[in-house]
CHARMM internal coordinates of N, CA and C (Angstrom, degrees):
IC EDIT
DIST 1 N 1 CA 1.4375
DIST 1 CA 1 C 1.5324
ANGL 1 N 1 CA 1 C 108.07
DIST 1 C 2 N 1.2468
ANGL 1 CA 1 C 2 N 135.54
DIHE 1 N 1 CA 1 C 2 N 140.84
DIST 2 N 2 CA 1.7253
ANGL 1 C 2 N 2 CA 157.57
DIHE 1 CA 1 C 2 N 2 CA -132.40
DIST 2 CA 2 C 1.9327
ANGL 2 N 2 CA 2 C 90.40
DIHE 1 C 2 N 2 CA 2 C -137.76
DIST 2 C 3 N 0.9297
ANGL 2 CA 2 C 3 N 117.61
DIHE 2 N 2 CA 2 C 3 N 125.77
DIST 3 N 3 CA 1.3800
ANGL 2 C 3 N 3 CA 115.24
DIHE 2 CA 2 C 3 N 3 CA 161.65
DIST 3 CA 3 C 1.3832
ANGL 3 N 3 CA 3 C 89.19
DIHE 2 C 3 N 3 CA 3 C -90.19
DIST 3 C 4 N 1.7744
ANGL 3 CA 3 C 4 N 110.58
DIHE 3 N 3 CA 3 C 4 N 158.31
DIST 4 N 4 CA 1.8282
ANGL 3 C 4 N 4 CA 106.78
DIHE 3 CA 3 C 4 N 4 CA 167.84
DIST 4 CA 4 C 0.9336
ANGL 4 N 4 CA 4 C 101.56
DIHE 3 C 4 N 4 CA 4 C -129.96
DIST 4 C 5 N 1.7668
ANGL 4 CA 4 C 5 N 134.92
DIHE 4 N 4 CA 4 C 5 N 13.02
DIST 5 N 5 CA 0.7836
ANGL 4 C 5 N 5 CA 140.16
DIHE 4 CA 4 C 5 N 5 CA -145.60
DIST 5 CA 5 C 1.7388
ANGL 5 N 5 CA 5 C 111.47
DIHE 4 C 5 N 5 CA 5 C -125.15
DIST 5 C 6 N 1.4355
ANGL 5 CA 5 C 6 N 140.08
DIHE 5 N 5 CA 5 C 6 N 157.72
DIST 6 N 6 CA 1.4214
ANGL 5 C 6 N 6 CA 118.11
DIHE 5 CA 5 C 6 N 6 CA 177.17
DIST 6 CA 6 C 1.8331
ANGL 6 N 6 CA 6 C 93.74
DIHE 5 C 6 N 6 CA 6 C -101.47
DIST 6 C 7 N 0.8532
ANGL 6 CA 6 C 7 N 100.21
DIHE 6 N 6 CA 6 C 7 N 151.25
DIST 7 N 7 CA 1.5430
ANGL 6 C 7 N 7 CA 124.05
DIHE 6 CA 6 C 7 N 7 CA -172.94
DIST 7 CA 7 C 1.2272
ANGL 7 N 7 CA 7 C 115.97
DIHE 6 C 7 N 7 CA 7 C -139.34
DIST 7 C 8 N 1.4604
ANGL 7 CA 7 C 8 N 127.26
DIHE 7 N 7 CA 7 C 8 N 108.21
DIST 8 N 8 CA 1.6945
ANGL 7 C 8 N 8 CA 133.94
DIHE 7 CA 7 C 8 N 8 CA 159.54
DIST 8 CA 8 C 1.4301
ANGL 8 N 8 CA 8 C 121.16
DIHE 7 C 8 N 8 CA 8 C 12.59
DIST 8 C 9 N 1.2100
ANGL 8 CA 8 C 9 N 140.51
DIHE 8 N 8 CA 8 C 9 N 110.11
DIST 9 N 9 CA 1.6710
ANGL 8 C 9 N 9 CA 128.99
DIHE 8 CA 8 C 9 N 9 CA -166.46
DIST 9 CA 9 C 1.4194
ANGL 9 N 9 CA 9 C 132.19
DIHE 8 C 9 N 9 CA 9 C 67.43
DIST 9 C 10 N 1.3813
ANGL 9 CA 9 C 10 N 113.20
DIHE 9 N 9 CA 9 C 10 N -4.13
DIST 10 N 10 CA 1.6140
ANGL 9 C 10 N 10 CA 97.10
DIHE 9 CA 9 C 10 N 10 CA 162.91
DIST 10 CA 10 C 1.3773
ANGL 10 N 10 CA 10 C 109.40
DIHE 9 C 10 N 10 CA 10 C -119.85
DIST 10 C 11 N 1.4071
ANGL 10 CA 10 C 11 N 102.38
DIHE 10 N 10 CA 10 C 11 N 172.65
DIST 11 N 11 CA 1.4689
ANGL 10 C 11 N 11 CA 118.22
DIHE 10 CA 10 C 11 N 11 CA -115.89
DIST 11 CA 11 C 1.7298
ANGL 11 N 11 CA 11 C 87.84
DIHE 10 C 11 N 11 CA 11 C -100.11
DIST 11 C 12 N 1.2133
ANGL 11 CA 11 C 12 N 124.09
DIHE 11 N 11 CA 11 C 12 N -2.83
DIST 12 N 12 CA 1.5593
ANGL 11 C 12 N 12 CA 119.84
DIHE 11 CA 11 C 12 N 12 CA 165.48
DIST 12 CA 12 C 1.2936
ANGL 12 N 12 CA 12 C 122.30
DIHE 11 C 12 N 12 CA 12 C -79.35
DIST 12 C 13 N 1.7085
ANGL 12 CA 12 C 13 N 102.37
DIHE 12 N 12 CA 12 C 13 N -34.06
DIST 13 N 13 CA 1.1008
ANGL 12 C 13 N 13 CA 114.32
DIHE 12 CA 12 C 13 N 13 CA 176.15
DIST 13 CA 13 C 1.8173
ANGL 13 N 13 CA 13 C 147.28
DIHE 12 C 13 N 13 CA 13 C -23.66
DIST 13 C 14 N 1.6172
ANGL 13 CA 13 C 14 N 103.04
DIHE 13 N 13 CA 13 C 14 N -57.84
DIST 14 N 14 CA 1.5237
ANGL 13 C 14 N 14 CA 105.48
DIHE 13 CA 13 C 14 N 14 CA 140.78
DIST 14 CA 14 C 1.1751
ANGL 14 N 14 CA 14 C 132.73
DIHE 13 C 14 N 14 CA 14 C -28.80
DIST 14 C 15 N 1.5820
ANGL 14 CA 14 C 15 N 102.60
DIHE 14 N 14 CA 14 C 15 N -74.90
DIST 15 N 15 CA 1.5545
ANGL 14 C 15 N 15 CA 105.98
DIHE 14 CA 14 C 15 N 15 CA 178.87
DIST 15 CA 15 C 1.8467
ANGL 15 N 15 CA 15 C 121.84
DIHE 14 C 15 N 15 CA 15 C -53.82
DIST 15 C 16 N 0.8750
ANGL 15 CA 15 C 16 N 92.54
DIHE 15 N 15 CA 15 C 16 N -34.59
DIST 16 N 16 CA 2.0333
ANGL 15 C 16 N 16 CA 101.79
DIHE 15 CA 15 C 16 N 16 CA 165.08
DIST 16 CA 16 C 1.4420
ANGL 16 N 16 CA 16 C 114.22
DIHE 15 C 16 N 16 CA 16 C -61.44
DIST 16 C 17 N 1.0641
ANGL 16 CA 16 C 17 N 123.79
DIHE 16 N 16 CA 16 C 17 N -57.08
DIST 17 N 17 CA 1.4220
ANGL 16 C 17 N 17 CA 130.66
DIHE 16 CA 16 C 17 N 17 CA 179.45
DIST 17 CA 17 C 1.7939
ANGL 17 N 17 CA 17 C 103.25
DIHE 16 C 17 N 17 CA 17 C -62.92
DIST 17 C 18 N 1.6093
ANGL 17 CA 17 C 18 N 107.41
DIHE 17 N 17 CA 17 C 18 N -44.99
DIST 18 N 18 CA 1.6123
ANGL 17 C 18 N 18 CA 99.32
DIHE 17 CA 17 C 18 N 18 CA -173.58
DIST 18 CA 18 C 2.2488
ANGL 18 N 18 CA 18 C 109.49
DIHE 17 C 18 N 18 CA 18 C -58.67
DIST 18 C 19 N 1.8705
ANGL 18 CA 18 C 19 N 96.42
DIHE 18 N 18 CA 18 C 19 N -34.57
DIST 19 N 19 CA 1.4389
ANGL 18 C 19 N 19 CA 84.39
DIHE 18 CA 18 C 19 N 19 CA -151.85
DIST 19 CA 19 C 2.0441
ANGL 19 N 19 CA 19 C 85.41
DIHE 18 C 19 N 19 CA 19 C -87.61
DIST 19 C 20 N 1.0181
ANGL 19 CA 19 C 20 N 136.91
DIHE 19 N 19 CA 19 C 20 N 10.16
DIST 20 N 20 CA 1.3118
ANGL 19 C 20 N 20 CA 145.25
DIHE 19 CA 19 C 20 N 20 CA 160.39
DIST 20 CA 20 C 1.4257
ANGL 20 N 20 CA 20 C 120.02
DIHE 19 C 20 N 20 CA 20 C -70.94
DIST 20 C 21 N 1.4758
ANGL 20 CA 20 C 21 N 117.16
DIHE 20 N 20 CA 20 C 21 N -55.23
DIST 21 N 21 CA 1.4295
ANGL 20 C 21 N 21 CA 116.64
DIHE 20 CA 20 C 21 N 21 CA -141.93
DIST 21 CA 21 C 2.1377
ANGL 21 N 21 CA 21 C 95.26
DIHE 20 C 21 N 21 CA 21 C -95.92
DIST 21 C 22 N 1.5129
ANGL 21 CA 21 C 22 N 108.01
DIHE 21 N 21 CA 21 C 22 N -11.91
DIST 22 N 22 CA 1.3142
ANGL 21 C 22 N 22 CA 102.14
DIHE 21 CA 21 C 22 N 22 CA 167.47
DIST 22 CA 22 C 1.8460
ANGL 22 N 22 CA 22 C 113.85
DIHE 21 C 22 N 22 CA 22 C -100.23
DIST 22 C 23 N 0.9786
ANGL 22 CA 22 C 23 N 109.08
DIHE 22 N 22 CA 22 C 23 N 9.77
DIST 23 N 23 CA 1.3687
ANGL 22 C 23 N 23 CA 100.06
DIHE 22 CA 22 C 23 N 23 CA 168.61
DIST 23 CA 23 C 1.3104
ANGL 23 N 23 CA 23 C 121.29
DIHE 22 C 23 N 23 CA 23 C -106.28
DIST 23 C 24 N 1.5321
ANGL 23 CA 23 C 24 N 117.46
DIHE 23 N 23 CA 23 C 24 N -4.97
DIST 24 N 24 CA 1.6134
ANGL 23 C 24 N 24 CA 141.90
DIHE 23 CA 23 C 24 N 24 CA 175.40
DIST 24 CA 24 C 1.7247
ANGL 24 N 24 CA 24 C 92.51
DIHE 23 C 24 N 24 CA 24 C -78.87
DIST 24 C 25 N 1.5887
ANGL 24 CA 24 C 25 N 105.67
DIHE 24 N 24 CA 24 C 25 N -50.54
DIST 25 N 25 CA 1.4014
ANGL 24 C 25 N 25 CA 105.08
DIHE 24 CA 24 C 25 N 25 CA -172.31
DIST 25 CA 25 C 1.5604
ANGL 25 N 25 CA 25 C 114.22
DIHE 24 C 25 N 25 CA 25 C -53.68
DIST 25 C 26 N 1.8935
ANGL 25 CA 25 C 26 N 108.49
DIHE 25 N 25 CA 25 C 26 N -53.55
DIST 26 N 26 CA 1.2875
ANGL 25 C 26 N 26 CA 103.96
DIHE 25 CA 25 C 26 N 26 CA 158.95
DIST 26 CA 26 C 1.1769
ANGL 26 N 26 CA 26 C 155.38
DIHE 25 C 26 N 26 CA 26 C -54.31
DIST 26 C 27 N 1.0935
ANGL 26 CA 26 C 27 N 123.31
DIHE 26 N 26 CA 26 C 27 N -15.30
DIST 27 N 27 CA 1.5806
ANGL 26 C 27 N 27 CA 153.36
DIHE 26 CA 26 C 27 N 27 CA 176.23
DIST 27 CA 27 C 1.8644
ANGL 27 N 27 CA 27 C 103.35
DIHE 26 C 27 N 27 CA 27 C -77.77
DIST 27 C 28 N 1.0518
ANGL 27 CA 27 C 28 N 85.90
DIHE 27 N 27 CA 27 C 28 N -26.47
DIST 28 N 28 CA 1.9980
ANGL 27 C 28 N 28 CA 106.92
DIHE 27 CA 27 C 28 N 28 CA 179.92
DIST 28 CA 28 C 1.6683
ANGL 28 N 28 CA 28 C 118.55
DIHE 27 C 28 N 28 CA 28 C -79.70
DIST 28 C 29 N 1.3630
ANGL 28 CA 28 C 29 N 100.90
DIHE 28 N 28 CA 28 C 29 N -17.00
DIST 29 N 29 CA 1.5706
ANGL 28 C 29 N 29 CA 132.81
DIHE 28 CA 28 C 29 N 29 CA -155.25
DIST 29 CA 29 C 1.8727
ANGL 29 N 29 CA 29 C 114.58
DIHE 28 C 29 N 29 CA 29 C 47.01
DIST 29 C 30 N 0.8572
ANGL 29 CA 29 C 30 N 97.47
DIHE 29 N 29 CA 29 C 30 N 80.51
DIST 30 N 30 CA 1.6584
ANGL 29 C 30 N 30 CA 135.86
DIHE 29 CA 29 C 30 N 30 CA -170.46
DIST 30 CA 30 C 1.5135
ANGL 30 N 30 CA 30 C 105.59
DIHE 29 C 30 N 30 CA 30 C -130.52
DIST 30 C 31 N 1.7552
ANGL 30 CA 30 C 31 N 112.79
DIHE 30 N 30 CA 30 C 31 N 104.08
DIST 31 N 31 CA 1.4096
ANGL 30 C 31 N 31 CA 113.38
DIHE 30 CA 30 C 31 N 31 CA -177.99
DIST 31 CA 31 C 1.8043
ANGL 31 N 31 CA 31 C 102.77
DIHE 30 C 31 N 31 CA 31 C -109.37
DIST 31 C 32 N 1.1922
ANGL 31 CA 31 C 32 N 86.35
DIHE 31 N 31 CA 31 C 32 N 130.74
DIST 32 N 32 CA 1.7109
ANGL 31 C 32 N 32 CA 89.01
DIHE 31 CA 31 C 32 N 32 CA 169.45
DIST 32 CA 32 C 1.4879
ANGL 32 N 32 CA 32 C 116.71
DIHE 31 C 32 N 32 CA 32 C -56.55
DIST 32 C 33 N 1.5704
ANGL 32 CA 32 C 33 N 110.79
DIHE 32 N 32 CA 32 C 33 N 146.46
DIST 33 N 33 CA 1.2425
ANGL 32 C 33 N 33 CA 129.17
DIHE 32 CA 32 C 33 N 33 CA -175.40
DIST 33 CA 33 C 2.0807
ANGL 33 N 33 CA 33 C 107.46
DIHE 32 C 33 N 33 CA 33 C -77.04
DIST 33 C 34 N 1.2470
ANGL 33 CA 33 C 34 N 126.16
DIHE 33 N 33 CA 33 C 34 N 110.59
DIST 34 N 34 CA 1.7238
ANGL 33 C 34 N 34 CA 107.00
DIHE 33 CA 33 C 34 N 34 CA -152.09
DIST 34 CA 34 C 1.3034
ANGL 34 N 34 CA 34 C 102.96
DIHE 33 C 34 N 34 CA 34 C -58.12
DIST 34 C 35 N 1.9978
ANGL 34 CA 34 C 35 N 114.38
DIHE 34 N 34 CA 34 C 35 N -40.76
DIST 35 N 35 CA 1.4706
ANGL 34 C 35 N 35 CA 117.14
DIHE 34 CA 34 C 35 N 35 CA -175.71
DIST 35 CA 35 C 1.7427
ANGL 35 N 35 CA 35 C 116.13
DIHE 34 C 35 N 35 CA 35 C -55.60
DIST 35 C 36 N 1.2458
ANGL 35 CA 35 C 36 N 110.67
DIHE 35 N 35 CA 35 C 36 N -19.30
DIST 36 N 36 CA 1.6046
ANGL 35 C 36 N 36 CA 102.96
DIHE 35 CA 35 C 36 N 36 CA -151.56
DIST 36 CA 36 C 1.4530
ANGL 36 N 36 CA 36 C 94.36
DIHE 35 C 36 N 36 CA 36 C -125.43
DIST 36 C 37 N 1.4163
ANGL 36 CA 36 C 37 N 138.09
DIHE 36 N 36 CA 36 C 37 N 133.27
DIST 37 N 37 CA 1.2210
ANGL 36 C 37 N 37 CA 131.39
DIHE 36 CA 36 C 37 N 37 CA -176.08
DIST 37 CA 37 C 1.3067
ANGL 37 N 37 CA 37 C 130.08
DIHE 36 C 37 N 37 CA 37 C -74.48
DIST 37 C 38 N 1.7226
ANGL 37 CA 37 C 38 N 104.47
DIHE 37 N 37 CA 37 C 38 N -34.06
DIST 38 N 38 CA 1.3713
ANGL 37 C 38 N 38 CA 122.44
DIHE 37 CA 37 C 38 N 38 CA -178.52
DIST 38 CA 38 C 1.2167
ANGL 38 N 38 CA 38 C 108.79
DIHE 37 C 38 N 38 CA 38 C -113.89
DIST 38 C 39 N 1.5451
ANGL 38 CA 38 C 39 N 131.27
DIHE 38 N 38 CA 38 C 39 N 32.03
DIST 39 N 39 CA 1.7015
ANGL 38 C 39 N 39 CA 131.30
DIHE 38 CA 38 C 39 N 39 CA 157.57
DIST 39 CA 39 C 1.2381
ANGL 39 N 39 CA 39 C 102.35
DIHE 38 C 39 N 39 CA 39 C -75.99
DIST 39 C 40 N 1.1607
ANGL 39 CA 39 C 40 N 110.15
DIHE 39 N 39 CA 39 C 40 N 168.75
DIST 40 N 40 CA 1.6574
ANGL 39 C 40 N 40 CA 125.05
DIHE 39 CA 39 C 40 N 40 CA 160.45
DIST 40 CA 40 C 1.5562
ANGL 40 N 40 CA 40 C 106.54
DIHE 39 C 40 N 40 CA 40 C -150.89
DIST 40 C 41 N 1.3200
ANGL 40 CA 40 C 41 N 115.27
DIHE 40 N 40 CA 40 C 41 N 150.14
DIST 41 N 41 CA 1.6294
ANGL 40 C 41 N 41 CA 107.78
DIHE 40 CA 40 C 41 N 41 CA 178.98
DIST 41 CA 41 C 2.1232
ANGL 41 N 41 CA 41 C 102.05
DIHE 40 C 41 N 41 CA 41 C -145.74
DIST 41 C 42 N 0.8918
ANGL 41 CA 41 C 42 N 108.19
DIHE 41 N 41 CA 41 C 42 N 156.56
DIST 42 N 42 CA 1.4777
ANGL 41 C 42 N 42 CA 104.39
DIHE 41 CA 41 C 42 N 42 CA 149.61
DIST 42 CA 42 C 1.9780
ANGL 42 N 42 CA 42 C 108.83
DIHE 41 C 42 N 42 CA 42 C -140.53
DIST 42 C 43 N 1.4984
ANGL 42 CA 42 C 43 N 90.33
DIHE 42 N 42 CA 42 C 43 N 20.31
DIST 43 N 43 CA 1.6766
ANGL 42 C 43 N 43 CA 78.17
DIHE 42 CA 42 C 43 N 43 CA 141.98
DIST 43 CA 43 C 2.3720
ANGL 43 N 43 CA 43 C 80.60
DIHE 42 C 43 N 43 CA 43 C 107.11
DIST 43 C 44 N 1.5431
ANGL 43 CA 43 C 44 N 107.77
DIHE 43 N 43 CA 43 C 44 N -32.11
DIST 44 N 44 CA 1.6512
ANGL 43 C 44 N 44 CA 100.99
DIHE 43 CA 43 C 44 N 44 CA 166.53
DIST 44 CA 44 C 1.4157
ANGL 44 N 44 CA 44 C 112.52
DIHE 43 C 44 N 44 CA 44 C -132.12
DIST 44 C 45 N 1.4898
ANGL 44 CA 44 C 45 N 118.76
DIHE 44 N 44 CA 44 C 45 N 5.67
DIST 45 N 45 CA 1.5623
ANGL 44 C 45 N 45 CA 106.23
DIHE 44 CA 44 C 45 N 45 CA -159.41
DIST 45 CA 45 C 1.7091
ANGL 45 N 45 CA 45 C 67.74
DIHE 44 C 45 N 45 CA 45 C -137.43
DIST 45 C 46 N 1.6392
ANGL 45 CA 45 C 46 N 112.53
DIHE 45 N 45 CA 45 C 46 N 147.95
DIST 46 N 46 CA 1.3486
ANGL 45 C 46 N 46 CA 130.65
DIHE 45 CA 45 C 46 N 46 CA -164.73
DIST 46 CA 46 C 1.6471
ANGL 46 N 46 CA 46 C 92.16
DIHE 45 C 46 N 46 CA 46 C -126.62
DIST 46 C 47 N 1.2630
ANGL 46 CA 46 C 47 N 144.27
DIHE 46 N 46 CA 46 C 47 N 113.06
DIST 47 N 47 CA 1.6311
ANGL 46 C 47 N 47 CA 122.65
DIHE 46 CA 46 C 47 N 47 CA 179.01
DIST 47 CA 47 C 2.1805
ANGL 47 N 47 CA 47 C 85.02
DIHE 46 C 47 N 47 CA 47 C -127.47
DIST 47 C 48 N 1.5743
ANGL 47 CA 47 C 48 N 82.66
DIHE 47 N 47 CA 47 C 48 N 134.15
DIST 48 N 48 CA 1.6654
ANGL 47 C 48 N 48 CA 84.60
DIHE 47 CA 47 C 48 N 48 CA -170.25
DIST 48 CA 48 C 1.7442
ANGL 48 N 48 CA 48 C 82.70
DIHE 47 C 48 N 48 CA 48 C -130.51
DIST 48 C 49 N 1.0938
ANGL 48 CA 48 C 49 N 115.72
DIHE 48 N 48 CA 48 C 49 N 146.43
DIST 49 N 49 CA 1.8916
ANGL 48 C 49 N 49 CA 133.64
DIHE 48 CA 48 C 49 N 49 CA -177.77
DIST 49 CA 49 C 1.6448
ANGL 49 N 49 CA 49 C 103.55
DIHE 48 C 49 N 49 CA 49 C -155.94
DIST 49 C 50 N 1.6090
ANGL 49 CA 49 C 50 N 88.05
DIHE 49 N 49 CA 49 C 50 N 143.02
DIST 50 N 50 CA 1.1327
ANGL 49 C 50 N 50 CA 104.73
DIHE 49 CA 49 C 50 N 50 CA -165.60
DIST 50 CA 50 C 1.9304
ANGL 50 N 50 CA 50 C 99.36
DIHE 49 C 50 N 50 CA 50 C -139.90
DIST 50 C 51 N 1.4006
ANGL 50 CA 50 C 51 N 117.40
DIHE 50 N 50 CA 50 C 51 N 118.22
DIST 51 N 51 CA 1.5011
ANGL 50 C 51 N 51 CA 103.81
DIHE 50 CA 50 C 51 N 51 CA -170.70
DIST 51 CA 51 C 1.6414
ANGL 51 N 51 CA 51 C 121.75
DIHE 50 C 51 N 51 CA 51 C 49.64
DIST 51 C 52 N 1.5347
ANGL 51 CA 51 C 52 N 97.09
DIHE 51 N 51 CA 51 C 52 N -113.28
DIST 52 N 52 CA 1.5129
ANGL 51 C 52 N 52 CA 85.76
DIHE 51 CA 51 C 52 N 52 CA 166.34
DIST 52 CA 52 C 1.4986
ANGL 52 N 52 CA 52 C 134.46
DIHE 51 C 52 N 52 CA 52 C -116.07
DIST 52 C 53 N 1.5180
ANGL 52 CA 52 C 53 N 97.87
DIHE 52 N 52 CA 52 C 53 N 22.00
DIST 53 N 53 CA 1.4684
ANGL 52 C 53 N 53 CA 121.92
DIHE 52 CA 52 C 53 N 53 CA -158.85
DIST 53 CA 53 C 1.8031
ANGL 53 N 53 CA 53 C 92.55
DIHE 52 C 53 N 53 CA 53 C -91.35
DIST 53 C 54 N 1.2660
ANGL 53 CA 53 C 54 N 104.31
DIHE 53 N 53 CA 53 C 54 N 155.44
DIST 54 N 54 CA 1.5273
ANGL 53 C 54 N 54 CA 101.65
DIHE 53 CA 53 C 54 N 54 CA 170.35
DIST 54 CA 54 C 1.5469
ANGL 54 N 54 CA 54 C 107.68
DIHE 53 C 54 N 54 CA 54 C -169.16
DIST 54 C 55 N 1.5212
ANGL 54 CA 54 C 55 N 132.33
DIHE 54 N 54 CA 54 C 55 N 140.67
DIST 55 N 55 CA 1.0834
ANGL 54 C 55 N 55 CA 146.04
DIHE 54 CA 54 C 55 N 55 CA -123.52
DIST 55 CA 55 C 1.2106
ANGL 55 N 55 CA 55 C 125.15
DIHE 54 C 55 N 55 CA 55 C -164.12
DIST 55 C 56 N 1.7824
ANGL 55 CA 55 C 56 N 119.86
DIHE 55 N 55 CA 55 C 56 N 75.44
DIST 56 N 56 CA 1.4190
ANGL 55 C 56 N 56 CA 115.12
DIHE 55 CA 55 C 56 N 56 CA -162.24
DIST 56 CA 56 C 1.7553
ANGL 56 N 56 CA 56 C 107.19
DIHE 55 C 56 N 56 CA 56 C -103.13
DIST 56 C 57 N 1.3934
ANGL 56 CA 56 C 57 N 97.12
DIHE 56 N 56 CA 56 C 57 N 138.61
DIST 57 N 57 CA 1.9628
ANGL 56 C 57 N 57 CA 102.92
DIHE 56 CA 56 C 57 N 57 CA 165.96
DIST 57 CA 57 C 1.4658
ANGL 57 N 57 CA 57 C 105.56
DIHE 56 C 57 N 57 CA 57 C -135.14
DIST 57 C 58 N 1.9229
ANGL 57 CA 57 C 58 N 105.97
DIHE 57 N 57 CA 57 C 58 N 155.87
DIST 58 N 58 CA 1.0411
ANGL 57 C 58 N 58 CA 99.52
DIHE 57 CA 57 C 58 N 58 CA -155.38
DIST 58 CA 58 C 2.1798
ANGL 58 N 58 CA 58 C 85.50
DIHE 57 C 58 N 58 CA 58 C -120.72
DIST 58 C 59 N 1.1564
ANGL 58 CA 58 C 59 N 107.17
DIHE 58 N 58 CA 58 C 59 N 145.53
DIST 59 N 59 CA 1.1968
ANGL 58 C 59 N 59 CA 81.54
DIHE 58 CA 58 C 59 N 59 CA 172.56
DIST 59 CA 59 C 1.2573
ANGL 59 N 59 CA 59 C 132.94
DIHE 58 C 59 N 59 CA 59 C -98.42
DIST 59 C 60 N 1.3214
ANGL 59 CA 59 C 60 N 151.79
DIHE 59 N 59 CA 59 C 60 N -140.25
DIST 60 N 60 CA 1.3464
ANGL 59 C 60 N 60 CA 139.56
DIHE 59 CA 59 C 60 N 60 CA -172.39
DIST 60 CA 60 C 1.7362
ANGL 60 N 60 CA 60 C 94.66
DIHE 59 C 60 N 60 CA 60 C -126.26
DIST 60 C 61 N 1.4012
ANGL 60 CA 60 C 61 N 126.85
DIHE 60 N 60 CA 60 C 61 N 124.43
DIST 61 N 61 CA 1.5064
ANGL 60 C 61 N 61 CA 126.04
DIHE 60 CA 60 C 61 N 61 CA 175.14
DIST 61 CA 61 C 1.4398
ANGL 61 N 61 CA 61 C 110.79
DIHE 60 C 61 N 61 CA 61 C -78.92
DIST 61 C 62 N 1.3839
ANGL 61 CA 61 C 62 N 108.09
DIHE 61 N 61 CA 61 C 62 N -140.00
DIST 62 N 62 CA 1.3846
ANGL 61 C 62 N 62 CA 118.17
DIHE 61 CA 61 C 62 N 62 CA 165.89
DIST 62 CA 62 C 1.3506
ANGL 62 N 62 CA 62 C 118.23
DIHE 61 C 62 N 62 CA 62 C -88.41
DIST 62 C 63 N 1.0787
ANGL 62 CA 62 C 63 N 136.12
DIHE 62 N 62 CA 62 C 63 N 136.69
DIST 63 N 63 CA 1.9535
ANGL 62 C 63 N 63 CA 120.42
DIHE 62 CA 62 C 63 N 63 CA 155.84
DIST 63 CA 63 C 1.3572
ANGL 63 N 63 CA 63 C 117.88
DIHE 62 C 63 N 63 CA 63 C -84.88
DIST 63 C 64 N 1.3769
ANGL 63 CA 63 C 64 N 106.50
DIHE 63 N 63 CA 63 C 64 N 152.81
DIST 64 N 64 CA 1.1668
ANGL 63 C 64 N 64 CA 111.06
DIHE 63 CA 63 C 64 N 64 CA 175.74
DIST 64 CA 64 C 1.2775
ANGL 64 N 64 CA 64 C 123.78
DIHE 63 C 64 N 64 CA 64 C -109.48
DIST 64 C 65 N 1.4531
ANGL 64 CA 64 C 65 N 108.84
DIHE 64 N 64 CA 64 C 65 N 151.23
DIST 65 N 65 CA 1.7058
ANGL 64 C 65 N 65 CA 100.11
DIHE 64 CA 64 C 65 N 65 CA -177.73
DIST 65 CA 65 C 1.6109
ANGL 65 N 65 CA 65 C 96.98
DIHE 64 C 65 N 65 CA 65 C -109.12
END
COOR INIT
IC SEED 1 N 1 CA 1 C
IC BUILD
């Protein structure tokens, strides 16, 4: 029996979550940053992940009067 799945403590696991969690981002329209591997932007929301850490800011636009 094959797990296909990533599961807590083994050692593929990372790599599953890494080639997963940026194509969710893209699907979101979230373009990777080219310099930085784990940025994401769509231009106001910044989402940066690291393993299993992950880290969103939003930035401030224009206001309107």
């Amino acid at each position: 029996m094959k797990l296909h799945k990533a599961s807590y403590g083994l050692k593929r696991s990372p790599r599953l979550w890494y080639q997963l969690f940026p194509t969710a981002l893209e699907e979101l329209g979230m373009m990777p940053v080219p310099s930085v591997n784990c940025l994401f932007t769509d231009g106001t929301i910044l989402v940066l992940f690291y393993v299993n850490d992950c880290y969103g800011h939003r930035t401030e636009g224009q206001h309107h009067q």
